[in-house]
Structures are given as C-alpha cells and as structure tokens.
N, C-alpha and C positions, 0 to 999 in steps of 0.2 A: 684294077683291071687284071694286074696280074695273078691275083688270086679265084678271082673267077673262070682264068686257063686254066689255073690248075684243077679247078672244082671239073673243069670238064674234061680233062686228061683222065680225074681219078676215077670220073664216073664211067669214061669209055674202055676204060682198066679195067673197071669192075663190073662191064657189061649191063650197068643198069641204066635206064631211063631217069632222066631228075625229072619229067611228067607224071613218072608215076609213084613218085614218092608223095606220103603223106604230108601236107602244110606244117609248119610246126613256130609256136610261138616262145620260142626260150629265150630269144633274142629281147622279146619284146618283153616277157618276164623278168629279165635282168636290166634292163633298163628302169622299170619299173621299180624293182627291186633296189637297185643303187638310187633312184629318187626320196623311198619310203625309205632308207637307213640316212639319207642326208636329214629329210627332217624328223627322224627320231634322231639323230644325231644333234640337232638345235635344241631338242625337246630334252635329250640329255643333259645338254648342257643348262637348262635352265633351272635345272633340280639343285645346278653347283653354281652359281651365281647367286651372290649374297650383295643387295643395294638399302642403303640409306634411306629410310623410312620417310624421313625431309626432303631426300632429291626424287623421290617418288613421289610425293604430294606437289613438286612444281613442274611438273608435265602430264599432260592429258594424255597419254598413251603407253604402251605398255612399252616401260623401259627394260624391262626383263629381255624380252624376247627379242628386243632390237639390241642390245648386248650381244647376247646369243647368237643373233644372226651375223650382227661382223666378225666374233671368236671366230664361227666356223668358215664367214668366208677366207677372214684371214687363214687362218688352219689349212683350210684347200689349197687356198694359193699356193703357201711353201712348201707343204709337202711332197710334192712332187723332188724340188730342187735336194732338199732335206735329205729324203731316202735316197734318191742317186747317191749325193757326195758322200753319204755314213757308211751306206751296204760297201760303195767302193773302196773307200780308205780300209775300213773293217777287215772286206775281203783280202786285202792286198796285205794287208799288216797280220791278220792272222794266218793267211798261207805261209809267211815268212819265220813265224814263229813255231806251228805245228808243225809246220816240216823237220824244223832242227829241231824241237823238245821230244819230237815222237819219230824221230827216226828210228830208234832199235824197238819200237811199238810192235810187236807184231799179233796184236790183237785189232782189226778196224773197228771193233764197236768202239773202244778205249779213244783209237784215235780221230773219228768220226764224232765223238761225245764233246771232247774234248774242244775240235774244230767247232763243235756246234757252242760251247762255252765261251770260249773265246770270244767268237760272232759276234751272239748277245750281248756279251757287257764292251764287248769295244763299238759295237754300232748303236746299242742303245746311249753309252755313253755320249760320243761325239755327237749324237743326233741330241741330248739335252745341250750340250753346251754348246753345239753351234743353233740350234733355236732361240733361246733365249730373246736378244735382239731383236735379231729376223720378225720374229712373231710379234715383239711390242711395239717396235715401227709399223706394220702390217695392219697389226688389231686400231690400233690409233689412227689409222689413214682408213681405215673398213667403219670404224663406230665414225669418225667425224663423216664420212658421206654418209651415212645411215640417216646420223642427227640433220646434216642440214638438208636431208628429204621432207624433216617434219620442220623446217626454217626452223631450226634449234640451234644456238649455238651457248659456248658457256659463259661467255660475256654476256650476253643479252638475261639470262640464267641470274647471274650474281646481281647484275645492275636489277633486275625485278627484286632481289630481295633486302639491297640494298636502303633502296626507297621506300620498298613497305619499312623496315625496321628504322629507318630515318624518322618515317613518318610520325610512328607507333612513338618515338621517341620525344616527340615533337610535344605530342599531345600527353606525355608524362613527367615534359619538365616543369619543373616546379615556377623557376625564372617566367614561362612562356604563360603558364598557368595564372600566373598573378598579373602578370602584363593586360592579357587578356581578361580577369577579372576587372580591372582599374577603368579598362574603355566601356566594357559592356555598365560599370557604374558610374563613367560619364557621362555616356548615350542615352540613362535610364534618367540623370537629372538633369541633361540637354543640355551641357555643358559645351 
C-alpha cells in the first residue's frame, strides 16, 4: 500500500496522469522469465546427473528428472538463507580487513578491486562450506517426498530385488535341482 502512495506522490510530482500511460508487461515478463530459468535450471541439471543403469531399469519413470527436480528444490530452499549469512559474514570481515590493508591506498580502483577480491573468495568460500550439509539433509528430504509421490521407497526397492535374485537362485541350485528331479521321477513311476 505504501508503495502505491508513493507511485501517486511521484506521479503528481511529475504532473502526469498513470491513465494515460501506456499498459506495460515487464512485470509479467519476469515472472515468466524466472519460471523458464527454474526449469532450464532442472533441465541443467539433468545434463550432470549420472544414475545406475540397474536402478534405472527398477522404476517405471523418469528417475533423472525427479532427482533434478528435488536438487533444485532443495537448491531454492537454502539459498536464500545461504546468501544472507556468506554476503554478511563476507561483508563484515572484508571491510575489516580493507580498511587496514589499504589504508595508505590512495588509488580506489586498487582498493575497490581489491574489496571486490576479498568479497569473492571469502563469500564464495563460507557459502561452500556452510552448504555442504544444508543441502544433503535438504536434497534427501526433497528426493524422499518426490519418491514416495510415485509410492517409491527404497526398502520396498531392495526387497523386489531381493526375491527376484532368491528366486533366480533357487531355480540354479544344484541341491534343489536334483531334489526336484527325484519327485518329478517318482510321480513319473507313481511311486
């Protein structure tokens, strides 16, 4: 609300009518816009996701993409919290240091470069190692509701391959083979 006084203050300032301004979609373009980079953003990430040819073959759906899709929702999630705590630390910790390294500086590109170096490697830093964590609790709570949308779980998962390979074992033991052999030739002389 309060930004819409202002819009009216600055337009009575500026002696213009907002009636007779032209309509304009940039709003609805960026929205848009931030939609179509999330899922080329998914789409990215599926180009970097490398799965097991075998836990591919025991699901009927595209387990690529449902990877992808928890990454990024995990991804979104912490981000936010991420970039506050890095830019801030960063901030705080490189003003403390340019100020005294480049006090007798008396060139600003030097000490402006300089701040902007710092920045970099101290926010990118802190922001990998306090992600870490963050992100594999996150993606693992984002991929487990993904799976059990498709009633997936990985229990259910092993015990299916379990039993095929029991079964398959079954039918190649030798012991079970011969066993079976001895009934099917007392059945045969009605024995």
């Amino acid at each position: 609300m309060a930004t819409k006084a202002e819009i009216t203050v600055l337009f009575s300032e500026l002696k213009v009518e907002s009636k007779n301004l032209p309509y304009s979609d940039i709003l609805s373009k960026r929205v848009q816009k931030k939609k179509k980079a999330s899922k080329s953003g998914v789409s990215d990430l599926i180009e970097h996701i490398t799965i097991n040819k075998a836990l591919l073959n025991l699901v009927d759906f595209d387990l690529k993409s449902v990877v992808a899709q928890a990454l990024d929702k995990a991804i979104s999630e912490i981000i936010p919290q991420v970039v506050s705590r890095s830019v801030a630390i960063a901030m705080l910790t490189a003003k403390e240091i340019v100020l005294k390294d480049f006090a007798l500086e008396p060139n600003e590109a030097k000490f402006l470069q300089g701040t902007n170096l710092i920045v970099q490697n101290l926010a990118g830093g802190l922001a990998t190692v306090t992600t870490r964590e963050p992100l594999k609790v996150n993606f693992t709570t984002c991929l487990k509701q993904s799976l059990e949308a498709y009633n997936l779980d990985g229990c259910s998962i092993i015990k299916k391959n379990v039993v095929e390979k029991a079964i398959e074992e079954v039918m190649q033991d030798p012991v079970i083979l011969d066993a079976v052999e001895k009934r099917r030739e007392a059945a045969g002389r009605g024995a």
